[in-house]
C-alpha positions, 0 to 999 in steps of 0.5 A: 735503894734501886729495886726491879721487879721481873715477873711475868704475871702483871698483877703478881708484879704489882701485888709484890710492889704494893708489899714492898710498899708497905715496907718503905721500898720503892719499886722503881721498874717492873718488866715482864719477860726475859727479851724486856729485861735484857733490852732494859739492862742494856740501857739502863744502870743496873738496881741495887735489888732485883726481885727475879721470877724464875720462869717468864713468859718467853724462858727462864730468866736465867737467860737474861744473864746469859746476855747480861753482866749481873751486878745487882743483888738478887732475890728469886722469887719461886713457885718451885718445890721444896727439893729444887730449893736446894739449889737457891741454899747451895749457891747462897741465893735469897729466894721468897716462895709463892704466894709470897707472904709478908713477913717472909718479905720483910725478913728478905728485904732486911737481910739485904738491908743488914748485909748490902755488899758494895754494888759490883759484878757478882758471879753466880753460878746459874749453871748449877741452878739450871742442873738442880731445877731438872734434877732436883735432889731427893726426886725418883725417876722411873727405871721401867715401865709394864705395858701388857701383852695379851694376859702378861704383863712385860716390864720394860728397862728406861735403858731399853727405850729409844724414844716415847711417841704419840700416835692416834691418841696412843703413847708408845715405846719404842725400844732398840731392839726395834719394838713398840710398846703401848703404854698408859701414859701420856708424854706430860705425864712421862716428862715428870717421870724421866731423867732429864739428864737423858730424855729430852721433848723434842716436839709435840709427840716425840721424847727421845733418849740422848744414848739413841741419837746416831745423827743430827741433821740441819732441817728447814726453819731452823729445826733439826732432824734427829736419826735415831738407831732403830727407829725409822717409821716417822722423821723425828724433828726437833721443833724450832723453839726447842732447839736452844734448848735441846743444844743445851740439853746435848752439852 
């Protein structure tokens, strides 16, 4: 049995070799980043077993696929919650959660042993996989926010909002209507809390929201600039390691 590592952390690929080990599999190539695993899978017969973080240095390693053909038999191997999970059970994908425990391995290298298909192109739908990781079933997004104005306290509808800005070590909202709002948060702390579907991090201070976008503008060094509808105060650029992503996110 042919098997390949692909973990970004070197000595979670080499803790995870040496329990393979223990159980009789040889681990015969580790590689640490999605640009490495395509080169190799280039120039290289593809394993029978692949041992796949989801998350590597450089992107997802759903990437790697995007460039490959996958023909190897695939165990992911995730720090993810329980909810994003989901997405390995629907799509009938093995997946062993870190920190990986032994018996757990030894119970997934068994079931490839049991149930190994003859080695052929297999069409996964890493799609769906991406979908489920942003949106992962069972998870709550936040519909409003409250900022205070004087003595009240004014809600403000998600639906309302434009784009999320940083300024002066301040977060604000800025709403269609042309206001902003100082809210008690941080743009980290609100991409956990937005739906990924409709808010996107376009750079360092700005998330913004897909409904507000009214053009989108070829920039320098391969970025973009994004006009929204009412906002006008500062340009709203989209950072150059961000745009794959972000045309992605448009799709």
């Amino acid at each position: 049995m042919n098997v390949l590592i692909i973990e970004d952390e070197k000595p979670s690929a080499r803790r995870l070799q040496r329990m393979l080990e223990k159980q009789n599999v040889a681990v015969n190539v580790m590689l640490h980043s999605v640009g490495e695993a395509v080169e190799w899978f280039a120039n290289n017969e593809h394993p029978d077993l692949i041992f796949l973080d989801i998350q590597l240095s450089d992107g997802l390693s759903f990437e790697i696929f995007d460039e490959v053909e996958v023909k190897s038999a695939i165990i992911f191997t995730t720090a993810f919650d329980e909810y994003a999970l989901q997405a390995f059970k629907l799509n009938s994908i093995d997946y062993l959660l870190k920190p990986i425990d032994e018996e757990e391995l030894e119970a997934a290298v068994r079931k490839f042993r049991e149930h190994a298909p003859i080695k052929q192109n297999v069409q996964l739908n890493f799609e769906d996989i991406r979908k489920l990781l942003a949106n992962p079933v069972g998870q709550q997004y936040k519909k409003r926010f409250t900022t205070r104005i004087g003595q009240h306290i004014k809600m403000i509808a998600v639906d309302e909002i434009e784009c999320f800005y940083s300024e002066n070590k301040g977060t604000y909202a800025h709403t269609v209507d042309g206001r902003d709002y100082l809210l008690d948060t941080t743009l980290e702390q609100l991409e956990d809390e937005l739906t990924p579907q409709d808010f996107f991090r376009v750079n360092r201070t700005f998330i913004v929201n897909i409904n507000a976008i009214r053009d989108i503008i070829s920039y320098t060094n391969s970025r973009l600039q994004l006009k929204l509808i009412s906002y006008k105060e500062q340009q709203v650029i989209v950072a150059r390691e961000r745009v794959k992503d972000f045309k992605i996110w448009l799709e």
